[in-house]
C-alpha positions, 0 to 999 in steps of 0.5 A, spaced: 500 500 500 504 504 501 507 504 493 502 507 492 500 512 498 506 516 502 508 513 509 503 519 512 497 517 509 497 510 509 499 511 517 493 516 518 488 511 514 491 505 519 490 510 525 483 511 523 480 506 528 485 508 534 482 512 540 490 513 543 492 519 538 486 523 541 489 522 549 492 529 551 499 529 550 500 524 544 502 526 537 499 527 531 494 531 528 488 528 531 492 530 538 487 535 542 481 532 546 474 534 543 471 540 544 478 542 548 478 549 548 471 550 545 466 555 549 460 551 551 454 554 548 449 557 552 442 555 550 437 562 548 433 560 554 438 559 558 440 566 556 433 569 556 433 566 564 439 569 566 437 576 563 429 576 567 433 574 573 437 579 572 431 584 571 428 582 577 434 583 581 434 589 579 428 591 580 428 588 587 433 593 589 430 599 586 423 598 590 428 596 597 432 603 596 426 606 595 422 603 602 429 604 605 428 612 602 420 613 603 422 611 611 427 616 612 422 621 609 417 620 613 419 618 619 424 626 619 415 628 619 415 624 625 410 618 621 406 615 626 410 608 623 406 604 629 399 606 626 401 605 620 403 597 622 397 596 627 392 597 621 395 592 616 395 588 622 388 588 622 388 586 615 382 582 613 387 576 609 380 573 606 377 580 603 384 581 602 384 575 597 378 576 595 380 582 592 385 578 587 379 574 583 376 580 579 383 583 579 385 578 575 379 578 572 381 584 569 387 581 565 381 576 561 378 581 560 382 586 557 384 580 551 377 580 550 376 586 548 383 586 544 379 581 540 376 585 537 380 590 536 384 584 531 379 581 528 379 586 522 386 582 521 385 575 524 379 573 525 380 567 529 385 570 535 387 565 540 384 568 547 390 563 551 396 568 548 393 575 548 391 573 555 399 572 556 401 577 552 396 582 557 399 579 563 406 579 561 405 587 558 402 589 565 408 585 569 412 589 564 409 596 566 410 595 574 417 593 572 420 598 568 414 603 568 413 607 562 418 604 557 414 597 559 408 602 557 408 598 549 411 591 551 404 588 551 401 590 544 409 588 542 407 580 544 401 580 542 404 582 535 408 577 535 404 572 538 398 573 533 404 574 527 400 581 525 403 587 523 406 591 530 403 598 527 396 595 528 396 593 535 399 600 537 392 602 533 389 598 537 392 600 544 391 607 543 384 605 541 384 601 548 386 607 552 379 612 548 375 607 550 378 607 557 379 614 559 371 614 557 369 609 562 374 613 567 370 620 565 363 617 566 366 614 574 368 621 576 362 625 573 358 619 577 363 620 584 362 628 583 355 628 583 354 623 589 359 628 593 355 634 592 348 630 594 352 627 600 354 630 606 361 629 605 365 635 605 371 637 601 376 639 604 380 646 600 385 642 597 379 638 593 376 644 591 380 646 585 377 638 582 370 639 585 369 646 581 373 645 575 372 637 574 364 637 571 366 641 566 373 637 564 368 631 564 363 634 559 368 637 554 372 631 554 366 626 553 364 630 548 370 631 545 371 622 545 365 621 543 365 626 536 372 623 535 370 617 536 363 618 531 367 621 526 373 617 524 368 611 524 364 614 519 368 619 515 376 617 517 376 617 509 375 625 509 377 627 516 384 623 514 386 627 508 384 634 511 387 633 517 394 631 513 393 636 508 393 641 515 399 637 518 403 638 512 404 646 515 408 643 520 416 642 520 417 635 516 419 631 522 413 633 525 409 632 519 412 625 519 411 623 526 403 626 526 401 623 519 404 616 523 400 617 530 394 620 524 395 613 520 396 609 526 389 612 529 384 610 523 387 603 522 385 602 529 378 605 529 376 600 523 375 595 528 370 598 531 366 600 524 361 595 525 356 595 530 357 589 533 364 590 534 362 597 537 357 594 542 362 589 544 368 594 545 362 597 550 360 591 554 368 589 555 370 595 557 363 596 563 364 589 565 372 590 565 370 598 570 365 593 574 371 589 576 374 593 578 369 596 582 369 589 585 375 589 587 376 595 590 370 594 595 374 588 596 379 591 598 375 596 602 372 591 606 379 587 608 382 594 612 379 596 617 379 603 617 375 603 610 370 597 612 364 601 612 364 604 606 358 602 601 359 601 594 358 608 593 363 611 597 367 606 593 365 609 586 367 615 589 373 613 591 374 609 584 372 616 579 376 620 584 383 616 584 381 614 576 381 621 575 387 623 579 391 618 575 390 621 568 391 629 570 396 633 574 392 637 580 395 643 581 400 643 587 399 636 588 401 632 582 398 627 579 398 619 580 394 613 582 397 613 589 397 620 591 390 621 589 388 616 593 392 618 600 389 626 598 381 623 597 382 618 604 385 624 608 380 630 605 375 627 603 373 621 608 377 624 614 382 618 615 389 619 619 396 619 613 398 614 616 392 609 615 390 612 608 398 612 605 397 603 608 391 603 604 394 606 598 399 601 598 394 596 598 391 598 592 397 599 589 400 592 591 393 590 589 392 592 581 400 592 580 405 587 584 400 582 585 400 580 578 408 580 577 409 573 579 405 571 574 408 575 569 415 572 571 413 565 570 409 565 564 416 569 560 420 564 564 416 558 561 415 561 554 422 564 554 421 571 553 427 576 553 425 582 556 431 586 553 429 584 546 421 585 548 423 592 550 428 594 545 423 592 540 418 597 544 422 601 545 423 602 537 416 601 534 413 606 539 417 611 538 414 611 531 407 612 533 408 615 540 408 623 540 
C-alpha cells in the first residue's frame, strides 16, 4: 500500500480506528481532546433566564432603596410608623384575597376586548396568548414603568404574527375607550359628593369646581372623535394631513404616523357589533374593578364601612387623579388616593398612605409573579421585548 500512498497517509488511514492519538499529550494531528478549548454554548433560554433574573434583581433593589428612602422621609415628619403597622395588622387576609379574583379578572378581560380590536386582521385570535401577552405587558409596566408602557401590544404582535403598527392602533384605541369609562366614574363620584354630606376639604376644591366641566368637554370631545373617524376617517384623514403638512417635516412625519396609526385602529370598531362589544368589555372590565376595590375596602379596617358608593367615589376620584396633574399636588394613582382618604373621608396619613399601598400592591405587584413565570416558561427576553418597544413606539408615540 504504501507504493502507492506516502508513509503519512497510509499511517493516518491505519490510525483511523485508534482512540490513543486523541489522549492529551500524544502526537499527531488528531492530538487535542474534543471540544478542548471550545466555549460551551449557552442555550437562548438559558440566556433569556439569566437576563429576567437579572431584571428582577434589579428591580428588587430599586423598590428596597426606595422603602429604605420613603422611611427616612417620613419618619424626619415624625410618621406615626406604629399606626401605620397596627392597621395592616388588622388586615382582613380573606377580603384581602378576595380582592385578587376580579383583579385578575381584569387581565381576561382586557384580551377580550383586544379581540376585537384584531379581528379586522385575524379573525380567529387565540384568547390563551393575548391573555399572556396582557399579563406579561402589565408585569412589564410595574417593572420598568413607562418604557414597559408598549411591551404588551409588542407580544401580542408577535404572538398573533400581525403587523406591530396595528396593535399600537389598537392600544391607543384601548386607552379612548378607557379614559371614557374613567370620565363617566368621576362625573358619577362628583355628583354623589355634592348630594352627600361629605365635605371637601380646600385642597379638593380646585377638582370639585373645575372637574364637571373637564368631564363634559372631554366626553364630548371622545365621543365626536370617536363618531367621526368611524364614519368619515376617509375625509377627516386627508384634511387633517393636508393641515399637518404646515408643520416642520419631522413633525409632519411623526403626526401623519400617530394620524395613520389612529384610523387603522378605529376600523375595528366600524361595525356595530364590534362597537357594542368594545362597550360591554370595557363596563364589565370598570365593574371589576369596582369589585375589587370594595374588596379591598372591606379587608382594612379603617375603610370597612364604606358602601359601594363611597367606593365609586373613591374609584372616579383616584381614576381621575391618575390621568391629570392637580395643581400643587401632582398627579398619580397613589397620591390621589392618600389626598381623597385624608380630605375627603377624614382618615389619619398614616392609615390612608397603608391603604394606598394596598391598592397599589393590589392592581400592580400582585400580578408580577405571574408575569415572571409565564416569560420564564415561554422564554421571553425582556431586553429584546423592550428594545423592540422601545423602537416601534417611538414611531407612533408623540
Amino acid at each position: 500500500m504504501s507504493r502507492f500512498f506516502p508513509y503519512e497517509e497510509t499511517r493516518l488511514y491505519h490510525n483511523r480506528f485508534n482512540f490513543s492519538v486523541c489522549q492529551p499529550g500524544s502526537a499527531g494531528p488528531l492530538a487535542r481532546p474534543f471540544g478542548a478549548g471550545r466555549r460551551p454554548r449557552t442555550t437562548r433560554r438559558q440566556t433569556i433566564r439569566q437576563h429576567t433574573w437579572r431584571w428582577t434583581a434589579a428591580c428588587a433593589l430599586a423598590a428596597a432603596a426606595l422603602l429604605w428612602f420613603l422611611h427616612s422621609q417620613l419618619a424626619a415628619r415624625r410618621f406615626d410608623w406604629s399606626l401605620l403597622t397596627g392597621g395592616i395588622a388588622g388586615l382582613r387576609w380573606n377580603w384581602l384575597a378576595v380582592s385578587l379574583i376580579p383583579i385578575f379578572g381584569t387581565y381576561y378581560g382586557r384580551a377580550l376586548r383586544w379581540a376585537v380590536f384584531l379581528k379586522p386582521m385575524k379573525p380567529r385570535p387565540s384568547i390563551a396568548k393575548l391573555t399572556s401577552a396582557t399579563v406579561m405587558g402589565f408585569t412589564a409596566i410595574t417593572l420598568f414603568g413607562r418604557p414597559g408602557e408598549f411591551v404588551r401590544p409588542y407580544l401580542i404582535a408577535k404572538k398573533e404574527q400581525v403587523p406591530v403598527s396595528s396593535q399600537f392602533a389598537a392600544w391607543l384605541l384601548e386607552r379612548i375607550f378607557d379614559l371614557l369609562m374613567a370620565l363617566l366614574v368621576f362625573a358619577f363620584a362628583l355628583a354623589r359628593v355634592r348630594s352627600s354630606e361629605l365635605a371637601a376639604s380646600p385642597r379638593l376644591e380646585w377638582v370639585l369646581a373645575t372637574g364637571g366641566r373637564f368631564v363634559g368637554v372631554a366626553c364630548l370631545a371622545i365621543l365626536a372623535v370617536l363618531l367621526s373617524f368611524r364614519h368619515l376617517s376617509g375625509p377627516i384623514h386627508a384634511r387633517i394631513s393636508a393641515g399637518l403638512r404646515l408643520l416642520p417635516e419631522h413633525r409632519f412625519q411623526k403626526l401623519g404616523r400617530i394620524l395613520s396609526t389612529f384610523v387603522d385602529g378605529i376600523a375595528a370598531a366600524r361595525s356595530d357589533g364590534a362597537l357594542f362589544l368594545i362597550f360591554i368589555y370595557s363596563l364589565a372590565e370598570w365593574l371589576l374593578i369596582a369589585a375589587a376595590y370594595w374588596s379591598l375596602a372591606q379587608s382594612f379596617p379603617a375603610t370597612s364601612k364604606f358602601t359601594i358608593v363611597d367606593v365609586l367615589i373613591f374609584l372616579g376620584f383616584v381614576s381621575f387623579g391618575a390621568a391629570v396633574q392637580i395643581p400643587g399636588i401632582g398627579g398619580g394613582m397613589q397620591v390621589m388616593a392618600v389626598l381623597v382618604l385624608t380630605e375627603l373621608f377624614g382618615m389619619r396619613l398614616e392609615l390612608a398612605t397603608a391603604f394606598a399601598f394596598l391598592l397599589w400592591f393590589i392592581t400592580f405587584v400582585a400580578i408580577v409573579p405571574v408575569g415572571l413565570i409565564l416569560a420564564l416558561k415561554e422564554g421571553l427576553d425582556w431586553r429584546s421585548a423592550l428594545a423592540g418597544a422601545r423602537r416601534i413606539g417611538g414611531e407612533v408615540a408623540p
